[in-house]
LUMMAR-601122 format. One record per residue (C-alpha): residue number from 1; x, y, z. Coordinates in nm, 3 decimals. Layout:
! LUMMAR-601122
seq:x:y:z
NUM:X:Y:Z $
...
//
This chain:
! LUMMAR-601122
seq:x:y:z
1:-1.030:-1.790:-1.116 $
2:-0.988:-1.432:-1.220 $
3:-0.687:-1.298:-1.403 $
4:-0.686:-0.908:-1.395 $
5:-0.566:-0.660:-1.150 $
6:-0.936:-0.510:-1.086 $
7:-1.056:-0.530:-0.699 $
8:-1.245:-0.850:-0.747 $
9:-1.411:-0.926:-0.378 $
10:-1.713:-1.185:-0.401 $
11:-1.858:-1.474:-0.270 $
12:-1.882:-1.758:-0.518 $
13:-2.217:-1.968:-0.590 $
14:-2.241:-2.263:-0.383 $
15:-2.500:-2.510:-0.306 $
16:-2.360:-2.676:-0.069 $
17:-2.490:-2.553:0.294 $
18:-2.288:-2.447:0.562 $
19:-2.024:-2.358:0.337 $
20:-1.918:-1.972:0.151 $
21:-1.684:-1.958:-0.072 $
22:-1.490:-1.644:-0.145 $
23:-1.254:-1.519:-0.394 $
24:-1.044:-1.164:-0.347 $
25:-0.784:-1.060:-0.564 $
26:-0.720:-0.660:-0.407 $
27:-0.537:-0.390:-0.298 $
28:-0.759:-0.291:-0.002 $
29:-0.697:-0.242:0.332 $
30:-0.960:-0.360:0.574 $
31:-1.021:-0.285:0.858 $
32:-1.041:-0.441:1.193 $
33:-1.355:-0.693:1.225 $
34:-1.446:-1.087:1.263 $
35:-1.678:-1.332:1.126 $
36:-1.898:-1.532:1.305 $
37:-1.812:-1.855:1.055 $
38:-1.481:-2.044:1.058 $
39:-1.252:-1.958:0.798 $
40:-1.014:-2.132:0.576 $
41:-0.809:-2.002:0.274 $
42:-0.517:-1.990:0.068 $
43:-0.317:-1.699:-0.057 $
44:-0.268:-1.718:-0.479 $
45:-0.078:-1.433:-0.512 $
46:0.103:-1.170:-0.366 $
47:0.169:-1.107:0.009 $
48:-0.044:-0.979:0.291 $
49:-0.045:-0.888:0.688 $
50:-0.322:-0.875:0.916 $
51:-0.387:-0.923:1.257 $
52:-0.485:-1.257:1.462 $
53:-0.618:-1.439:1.759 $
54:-0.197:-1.510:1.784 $
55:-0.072:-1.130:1.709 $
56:-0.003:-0.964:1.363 $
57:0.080:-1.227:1.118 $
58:0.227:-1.191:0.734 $
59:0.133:-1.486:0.428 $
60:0.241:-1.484:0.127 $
61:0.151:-1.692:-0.177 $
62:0.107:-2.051:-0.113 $
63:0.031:-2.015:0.282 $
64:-0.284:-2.152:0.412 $
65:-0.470:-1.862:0.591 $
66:-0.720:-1.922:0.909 $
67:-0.952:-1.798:1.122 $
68:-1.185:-1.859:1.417 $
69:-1.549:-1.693:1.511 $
70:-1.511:-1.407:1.669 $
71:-1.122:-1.351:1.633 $
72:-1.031:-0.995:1.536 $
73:-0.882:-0.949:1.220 $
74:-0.720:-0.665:0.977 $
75:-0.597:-0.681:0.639 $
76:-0.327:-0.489:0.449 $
77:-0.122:-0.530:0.141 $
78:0.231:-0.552:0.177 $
79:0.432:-0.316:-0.024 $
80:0.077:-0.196:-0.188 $
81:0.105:-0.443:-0.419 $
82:-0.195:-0.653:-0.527 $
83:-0.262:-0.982:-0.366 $
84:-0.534:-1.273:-0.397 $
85:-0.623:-1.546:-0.225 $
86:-0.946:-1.760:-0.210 $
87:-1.108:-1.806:0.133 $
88:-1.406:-2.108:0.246 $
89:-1.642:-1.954:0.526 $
90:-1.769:-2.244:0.705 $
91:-2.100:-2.214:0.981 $
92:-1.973:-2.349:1.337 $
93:-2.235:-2.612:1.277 $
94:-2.101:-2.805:1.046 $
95:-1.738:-2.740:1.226 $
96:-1.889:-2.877:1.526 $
97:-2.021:-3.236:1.366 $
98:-1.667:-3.272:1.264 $
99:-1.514:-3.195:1.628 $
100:-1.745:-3.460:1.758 $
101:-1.579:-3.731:1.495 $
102:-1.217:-3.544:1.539 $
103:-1.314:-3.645:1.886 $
104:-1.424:-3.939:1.888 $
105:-1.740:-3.828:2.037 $
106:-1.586:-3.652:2.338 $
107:-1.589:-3.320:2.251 $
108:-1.775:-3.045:2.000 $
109:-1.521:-2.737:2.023 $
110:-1.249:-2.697:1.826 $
111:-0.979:-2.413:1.766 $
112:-0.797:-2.349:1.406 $
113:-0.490:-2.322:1.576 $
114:-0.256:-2.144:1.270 $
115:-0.403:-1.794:1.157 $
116:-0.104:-1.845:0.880 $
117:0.088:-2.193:0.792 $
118:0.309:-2.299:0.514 $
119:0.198:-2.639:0.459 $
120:0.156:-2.751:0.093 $
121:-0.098:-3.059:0.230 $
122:-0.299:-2.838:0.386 $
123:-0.274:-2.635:0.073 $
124:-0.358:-2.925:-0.211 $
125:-0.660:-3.013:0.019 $
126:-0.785:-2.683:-0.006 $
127:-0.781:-2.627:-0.362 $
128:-0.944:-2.951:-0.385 $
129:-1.225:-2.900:-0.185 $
130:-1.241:-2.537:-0.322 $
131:-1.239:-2.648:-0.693 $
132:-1.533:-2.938:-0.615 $
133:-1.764:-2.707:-0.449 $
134:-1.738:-2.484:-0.747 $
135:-1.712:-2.691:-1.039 $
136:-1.806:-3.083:-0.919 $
137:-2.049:-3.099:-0.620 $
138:-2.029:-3.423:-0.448 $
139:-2.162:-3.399:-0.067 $
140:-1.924:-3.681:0.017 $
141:-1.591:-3.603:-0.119 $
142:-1.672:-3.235:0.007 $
143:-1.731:-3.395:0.389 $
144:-1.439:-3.638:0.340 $
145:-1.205:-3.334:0.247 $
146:-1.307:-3.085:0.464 $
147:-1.239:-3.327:0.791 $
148:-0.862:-3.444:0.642 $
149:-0.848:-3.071:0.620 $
150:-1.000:-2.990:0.996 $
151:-0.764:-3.254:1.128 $
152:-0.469:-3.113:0.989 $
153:-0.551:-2.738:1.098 $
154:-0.718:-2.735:1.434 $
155:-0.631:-2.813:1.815 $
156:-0.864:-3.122:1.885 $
157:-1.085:-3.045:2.170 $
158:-0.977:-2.629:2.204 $
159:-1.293:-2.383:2.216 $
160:-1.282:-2.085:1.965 $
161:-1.455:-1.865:2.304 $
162:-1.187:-1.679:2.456 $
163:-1.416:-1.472:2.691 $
164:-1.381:-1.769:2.942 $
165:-1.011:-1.634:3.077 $
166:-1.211:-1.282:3.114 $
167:-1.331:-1.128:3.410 $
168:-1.732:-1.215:3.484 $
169:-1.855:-0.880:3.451 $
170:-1.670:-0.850:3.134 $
171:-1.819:-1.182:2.967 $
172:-2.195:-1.073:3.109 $
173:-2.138:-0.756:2.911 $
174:-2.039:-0.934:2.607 $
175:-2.274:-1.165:2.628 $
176:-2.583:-0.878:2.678 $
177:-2.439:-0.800:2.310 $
178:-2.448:-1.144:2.175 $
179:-2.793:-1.201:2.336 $
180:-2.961:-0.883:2.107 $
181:-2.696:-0.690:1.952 $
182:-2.996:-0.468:1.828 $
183:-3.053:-0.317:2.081 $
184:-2.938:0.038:2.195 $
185:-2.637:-0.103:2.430 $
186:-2.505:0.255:2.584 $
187:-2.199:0.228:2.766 $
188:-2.378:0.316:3.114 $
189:-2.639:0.021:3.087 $
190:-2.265:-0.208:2.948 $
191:-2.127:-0.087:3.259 $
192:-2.382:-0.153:3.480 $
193:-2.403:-0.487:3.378 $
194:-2.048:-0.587:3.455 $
195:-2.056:-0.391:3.770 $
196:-1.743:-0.165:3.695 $
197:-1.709:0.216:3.578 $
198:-1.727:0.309:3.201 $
199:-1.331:0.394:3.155 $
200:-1.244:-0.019:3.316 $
201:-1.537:-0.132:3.094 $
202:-1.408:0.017:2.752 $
203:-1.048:-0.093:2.843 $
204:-1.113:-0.431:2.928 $
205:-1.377:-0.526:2.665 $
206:-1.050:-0.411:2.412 $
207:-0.823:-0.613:2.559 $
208:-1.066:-0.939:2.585 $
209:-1.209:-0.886:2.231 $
210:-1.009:-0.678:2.038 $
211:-1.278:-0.379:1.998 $
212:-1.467:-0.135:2.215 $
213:-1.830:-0.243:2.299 $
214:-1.951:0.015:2.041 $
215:-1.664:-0.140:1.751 $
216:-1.805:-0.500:1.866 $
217:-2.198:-0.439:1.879 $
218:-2.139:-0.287:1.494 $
219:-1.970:-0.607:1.398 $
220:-2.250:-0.847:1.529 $
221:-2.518:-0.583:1.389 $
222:-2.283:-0.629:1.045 $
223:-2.284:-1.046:1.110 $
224:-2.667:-1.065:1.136 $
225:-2.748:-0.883:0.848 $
226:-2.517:-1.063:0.616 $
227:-2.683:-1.388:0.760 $
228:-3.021:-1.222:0.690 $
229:-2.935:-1.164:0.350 $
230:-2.819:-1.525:0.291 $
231:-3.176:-1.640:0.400 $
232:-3.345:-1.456:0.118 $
233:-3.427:-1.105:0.264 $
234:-3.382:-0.774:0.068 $
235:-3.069:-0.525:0.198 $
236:-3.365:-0.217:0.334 $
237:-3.558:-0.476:0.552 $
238:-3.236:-0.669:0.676 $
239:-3.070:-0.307:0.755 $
240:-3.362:-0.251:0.941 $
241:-3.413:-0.587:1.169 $
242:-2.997:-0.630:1.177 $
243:-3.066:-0.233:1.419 $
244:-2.901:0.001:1.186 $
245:-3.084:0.335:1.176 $
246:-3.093:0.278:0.753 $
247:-2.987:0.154:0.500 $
248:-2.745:0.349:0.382 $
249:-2.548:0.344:0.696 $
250:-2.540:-0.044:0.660 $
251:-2.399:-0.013:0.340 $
252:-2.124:0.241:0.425 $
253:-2.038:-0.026:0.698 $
254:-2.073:-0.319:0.508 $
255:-1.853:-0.204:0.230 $
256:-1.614:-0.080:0.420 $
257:-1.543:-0.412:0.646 $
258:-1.599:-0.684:0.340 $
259:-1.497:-0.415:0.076 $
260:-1.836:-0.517:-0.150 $
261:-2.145:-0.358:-0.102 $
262:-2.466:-0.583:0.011 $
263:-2.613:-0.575:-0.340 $
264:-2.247:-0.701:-0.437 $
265:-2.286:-0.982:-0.219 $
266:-2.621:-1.084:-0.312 $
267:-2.586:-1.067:-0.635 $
268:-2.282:-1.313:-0.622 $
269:-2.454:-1.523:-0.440 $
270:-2.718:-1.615:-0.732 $
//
């Protein structure tokens, strides 16, 4: 893995589907966002804070590092001092198939339940699994791996959706984003749609996600054009059908919640 002290923030080859790897070695701050993939990771070097589905959290080098789709998270530096770790992005798919044998068959959700554990296992099987995908593809020994490492991390038979506990009018609102988060959603029409005033809507969409309904439709706008250009399509016409007004602004946006630009991220990708 890289050695110097440059910002090094890239995705890392892989064949394997389902499955992003990701190397960082920074002293950015990020700020607040979520994925709409799993993620898994390890911190190399240094020590860092962020926020969690659990409240703010600090790793430092060694911990294993997690996350859940949709869970709002942060990143900082502690002391300003560089840190690295490696991260695997993994599609809710493939997360799914391995709830089902985690399972036995009973159930397909499934909750990482530690945004930040010391746990040397957990740790070895990552670097395992991180090194084969890079260096020694083997479908197999990836699957085996990656369920050792599932069964280790996650709450057997937890969903990741924490808009259940929320008010209905809430979740419908959400969910009008999820459904098209292209589209123009002003707060009246949000409103509207989970029958309460503006001011109630704004607070309680923070408190159940983490963001304001503008902060969250950004974020899924963010999500679909990354997945866009994993499938192949150039950054102007993913801008575009992702409902940013151009491309530019997706960029500004993009860099500043992965800290690489989107011709960064293709470009690693190949």
């Amino acid at each position: 893995m890289p050695k110097d002290l440059r910002t090094i923030i890239r995705p890392v080859p892989c064949a394997t589907r389902g499955i992003e790897p990701m190397f960082a070695r920074t002293t950015l701050t990020f700020a607040r966002h979520f994925h709409d993939q799993f993620g898994i990771g390890v911190v190399l070097s240094g020590a860092h804070r962020s926020a969690s589905g659990r409240g703010p959290v600090e790793a430092v080098r060694g911990d294993v590092i997690t996350v859940n789709p949709g869970e709002v998270r942060d990143g900082a530096p502690i002391g300003g001092k560089v840190r690295s770790w490696a991260m695997l992005y993994l599609d809710p798919d493939r997360i799914s198939k391995i709830a089902l044998d985690l399972n036995e068959g009973r159930s397909a959700d499934l909750e990482l339940a530690y945004p930040v554990r010391t746990d040397p296992v957990a740790a070895s099987l990552f670097r395992k699994m991180f090194r084969s995908l890079l260096w020694e593809p083997d479908p197999e020994a990836t699957a085996e791996t990656l369920i050792l490492l599932a069964d280790r991390l996650a709450v057997r038979g937890a969903g990741t959706d924490k808009g259940n506990g929320a008010p209905l009018g809430l979740r419908r609102a959400q969910q009008a984003i999820d459904d098209d988060p292209t589209a123009r959603h002003s707060l009246e029409d949000l409103a509207s749609v989970a029958s309460i005033g503006r001011f109630r809507l704004i607070r309680g969409f923070a408190a159940q996600t983490g963001m304001t309904p503008h902060a969250y439709t950004v974020q899924r706008r963010l999500q679909l054009a990354r997945r866009l250009l994993r499938c192949g399509q150039s950054i102007a016409l993913a801008s575009a059908k992702a409902g940013f007004a151009d491309q530019s602004h997706m960029t500004r946006l993009f860099s500043r919640t992965y800290g690489m630009t989107p011709g960064t991220y293709v470009r690693a990708r190949y």
